[in-house]
N, C-alpha and C positions, 0 to 999 in steps of 0.2 A: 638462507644460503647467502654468504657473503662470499664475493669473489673480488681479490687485489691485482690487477695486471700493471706491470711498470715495464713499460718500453724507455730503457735506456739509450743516453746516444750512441750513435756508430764511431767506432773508433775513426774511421774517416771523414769525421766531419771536422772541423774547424773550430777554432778555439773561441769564434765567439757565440755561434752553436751550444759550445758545449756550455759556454758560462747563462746561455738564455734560457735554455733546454734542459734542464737537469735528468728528464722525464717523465712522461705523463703516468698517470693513476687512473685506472677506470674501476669504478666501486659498481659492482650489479648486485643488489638485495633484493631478494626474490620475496614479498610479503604474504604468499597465501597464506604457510603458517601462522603469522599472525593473526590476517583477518579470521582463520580457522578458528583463533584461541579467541579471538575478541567475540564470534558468534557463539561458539559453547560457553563463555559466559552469558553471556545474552541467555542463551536458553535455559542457564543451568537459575539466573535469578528468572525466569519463568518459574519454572521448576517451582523456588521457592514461595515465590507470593501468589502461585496458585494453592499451592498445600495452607498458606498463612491463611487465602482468602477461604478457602474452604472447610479449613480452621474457626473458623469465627463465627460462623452459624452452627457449629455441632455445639457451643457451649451452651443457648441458649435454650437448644433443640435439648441436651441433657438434663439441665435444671428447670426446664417445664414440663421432660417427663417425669423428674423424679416429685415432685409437686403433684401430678396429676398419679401417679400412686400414693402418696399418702392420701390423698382428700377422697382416692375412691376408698381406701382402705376405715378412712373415716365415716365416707357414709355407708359404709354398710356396716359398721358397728353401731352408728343414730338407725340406720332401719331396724335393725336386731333392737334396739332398746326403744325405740316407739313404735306404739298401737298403731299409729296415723298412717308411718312408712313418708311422713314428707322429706325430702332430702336438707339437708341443711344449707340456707342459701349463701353465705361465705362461700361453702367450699363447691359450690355451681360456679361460681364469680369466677374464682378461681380456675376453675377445670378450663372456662370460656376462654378466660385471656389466656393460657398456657397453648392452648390449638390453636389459638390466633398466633402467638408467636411461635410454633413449631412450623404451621402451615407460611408463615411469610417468612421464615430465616430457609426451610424448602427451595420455596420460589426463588430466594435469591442465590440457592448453591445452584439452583435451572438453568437461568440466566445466566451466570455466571461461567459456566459448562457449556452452554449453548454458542457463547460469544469468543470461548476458547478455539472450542472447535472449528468453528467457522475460520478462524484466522488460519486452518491449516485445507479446511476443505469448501471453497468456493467452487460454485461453478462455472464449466470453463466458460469462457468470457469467448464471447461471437461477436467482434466487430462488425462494423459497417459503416458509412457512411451517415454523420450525423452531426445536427448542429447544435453546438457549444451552447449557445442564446438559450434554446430551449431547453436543454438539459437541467441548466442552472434554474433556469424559473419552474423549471417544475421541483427541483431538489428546495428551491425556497418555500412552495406552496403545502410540502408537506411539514413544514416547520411553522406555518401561518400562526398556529396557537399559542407556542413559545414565542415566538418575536413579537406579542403584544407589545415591552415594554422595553424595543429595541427599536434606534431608528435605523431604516435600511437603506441607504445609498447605492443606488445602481450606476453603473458604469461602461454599458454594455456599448464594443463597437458593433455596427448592425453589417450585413452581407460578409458575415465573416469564411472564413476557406468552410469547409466541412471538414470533420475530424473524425479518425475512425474511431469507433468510438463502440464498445456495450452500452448502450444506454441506461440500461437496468443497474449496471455492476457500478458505471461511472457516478450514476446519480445516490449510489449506496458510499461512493467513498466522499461525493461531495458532501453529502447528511451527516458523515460524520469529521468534516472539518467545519462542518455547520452549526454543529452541536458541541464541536469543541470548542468555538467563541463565543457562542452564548453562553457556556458555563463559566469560560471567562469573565465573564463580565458582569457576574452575577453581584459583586461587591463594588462596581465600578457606580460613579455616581451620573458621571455622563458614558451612555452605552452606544456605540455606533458600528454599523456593521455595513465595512464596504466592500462592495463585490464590482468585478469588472473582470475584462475583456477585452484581447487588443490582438493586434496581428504582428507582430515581430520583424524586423529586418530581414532575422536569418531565416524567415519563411513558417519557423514557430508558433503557434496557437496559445495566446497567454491569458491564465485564470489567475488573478487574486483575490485572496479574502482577507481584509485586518478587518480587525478589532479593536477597540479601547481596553481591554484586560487589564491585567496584572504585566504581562509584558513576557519576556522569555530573557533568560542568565545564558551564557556562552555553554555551562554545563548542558543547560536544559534543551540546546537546540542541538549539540552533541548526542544525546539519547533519547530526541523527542518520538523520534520513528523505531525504535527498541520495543519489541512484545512489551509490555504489562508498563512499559514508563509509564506513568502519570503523578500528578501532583494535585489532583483532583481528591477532593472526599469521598465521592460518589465514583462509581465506572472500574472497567476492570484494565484500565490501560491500554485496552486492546483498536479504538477506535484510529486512531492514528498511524499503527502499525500497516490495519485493516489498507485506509485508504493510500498508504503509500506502495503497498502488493496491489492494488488493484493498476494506479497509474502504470506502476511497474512492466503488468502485463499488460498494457495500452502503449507502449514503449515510450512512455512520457515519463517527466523529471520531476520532483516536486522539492522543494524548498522552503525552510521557514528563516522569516528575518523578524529583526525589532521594527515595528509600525512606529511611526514617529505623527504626535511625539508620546504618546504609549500604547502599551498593547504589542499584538503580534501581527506579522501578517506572513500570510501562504503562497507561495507562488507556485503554480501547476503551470507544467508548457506541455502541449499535443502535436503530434504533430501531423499535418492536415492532407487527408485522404491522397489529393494528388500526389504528393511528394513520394506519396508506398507504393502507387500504380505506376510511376516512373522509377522506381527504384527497381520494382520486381520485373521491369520490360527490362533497363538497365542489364540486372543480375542474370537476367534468361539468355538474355543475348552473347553477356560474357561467360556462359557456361556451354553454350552453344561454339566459340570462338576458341577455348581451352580445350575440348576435350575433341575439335579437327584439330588443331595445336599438335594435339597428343596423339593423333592416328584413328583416333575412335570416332566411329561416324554418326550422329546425332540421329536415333530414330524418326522415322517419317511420322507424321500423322496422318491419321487413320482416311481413309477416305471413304467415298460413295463404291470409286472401282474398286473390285477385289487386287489384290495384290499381282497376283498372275498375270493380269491386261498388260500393269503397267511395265514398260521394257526397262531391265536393269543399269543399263546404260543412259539412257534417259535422267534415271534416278541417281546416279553418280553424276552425272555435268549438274544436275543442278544443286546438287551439296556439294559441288566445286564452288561455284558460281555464288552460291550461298557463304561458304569459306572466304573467299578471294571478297567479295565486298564487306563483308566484317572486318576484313583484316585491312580495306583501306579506310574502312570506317573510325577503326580504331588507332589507325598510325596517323 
């Protein structure tokens, strides 16, 4: 939607008005449509690199089973033609490694399907109160075996806010921004993986992860968070997606930049338990303050006495009272 408005001058203004003024232009472009078309591409190259990936183990899976019909077809023409009945060991060899690759090109269409779905059906995510610090070292101790041959730098500020936080959900998006540097860095000769933790001006909770990698192109940080993007050999693209819906529904940010001086680095910001429990005291009160505004009188809460005791009169001065100091509360 594009919309052109030109407020011309008034014929009663003055000539040097009119020579300043010629009139304004207000342009309003309403972008859903776009982002609309920008996400059905996204999905629709889902679409396609799941069909490609899943693609690519039915070939093997085909020509190990047509292999695995010839060599039975074969030994049961050697059983037919020997006394003995021993099968012939070639084509055993053969039968062996053909199940080995039918059964692992399987496992990787599993996986693969597993890690799909998942990106559409998490479960719902139960905040609470929880601290960042720990989160992180535990999301590092389940990567202990991979980072043998990564040094790890911590940067942790200590007594930081609490952050609401799944623990569970949060520590599955950090593993795989975890796992997304260390696959970085797989070709890197010097490998460093620094992680920290700070507390922000604007009251923010801040995680960073760089890396020494390969680094990240202006393209690559434009579609880094895009289902199935990757530029990885291995992985189904999914891991980054993953952990930016998880922050998502943690009502956190996440960001990638160029780590200097290579590599990438991540930046997550949270934001920390207080700030929601003042927010929701904030939101209750100004829904409380709009809707005597509007004439409608804020249900009581429930009490020990039954309804009947209390005198209705009574209960009107004090959702007056209650009214009236909101409303200087707020002016």
């Amino acid at each position: 939607l594009l919309a052109t408005v030109a407020l011309l001058e008034m014929p009663a203004a003055s000539e040097r008005m009119r020579r300043e003024h010629q009139g304004y232009v207000l342009v309003l472009e309403n972008a859903t449509e776009l982002l609309r078309a920008q996400k059905q591409s996204a999905w629709k190259e889902v679409a396609r690199r799941v069909a490609h990936e899943i693609k690519n183990p039915l070939t093997p899976i085909s020509l190990s089973a047509e292999q695995i019909h010839r060599h039975i077809n074969r030994l049961a023409n050697n059983l037919s033609d020997r006394s003995s009945g021993a099968p012939d060991p070639p084509s055993v060899a053969v039968i062996r490694r053909c199940s080995e690759v039918i059964t692992s090109s399987v496992e990787s269409m599993r996986s693969l399907v597993d890690q799909f779905a998942a990106l559409a059906e998490f479960p719902t995510a139960r905040p609470k109160p929880a601290d960042l610090n720990t989160i992180v070292e535990n999301s590092l101790a389940l990567f202990a075996g991979r980072m043998q041959n990564i040094k790890i730098v911590r940067k942790m500020t200590p007594d930081l806010p609490l952050v609401m936080a799944d623990p569970e959900a949060l520590k599955r998006a950090l593993g795989n921004l975890i796992d997304n540097a260390a696959e970085a860095m797989q070709q890197s000769l010097f490998r460093e993986l620094r992680i920290g933790t700070n507390l922000l001006e604007n009251g923010m909770v801040e995680l960073t992860i760089a890396d020494t990698g390969s680094g990240l192109t202006d393209e690559m940080r434009e579609r880094l968070f895009l289902p199935y993007f990757s530029t990885k050999q291995r992985g189904t693209g999914l891991g980054l997606a993953i952990a930016a819906k998880i922050i998502q529904e943690h009502q956190g940010t996440i960001r990638a930049e160029k780590n200097e001086p290579a590599g990438a680095k991540f930046i997550v910001e949270l934001r920390p338990a207080s700030s929601l429990d003042s927010e929701s005291e904030v939101s209750s009160s100004a829904s409380i303050f709009a809707a005597t505004q509007n004439g409608i009188r804020p249900e009581p809460k429930p009490t020990d006495t039954p309804a009947e005791e209390i005198p209705a009169p009574a209960v009107a001065e004090a959702e007056d009272d209650l009214a009236s100091t909101i409303a200087r509360g707020t002016k």
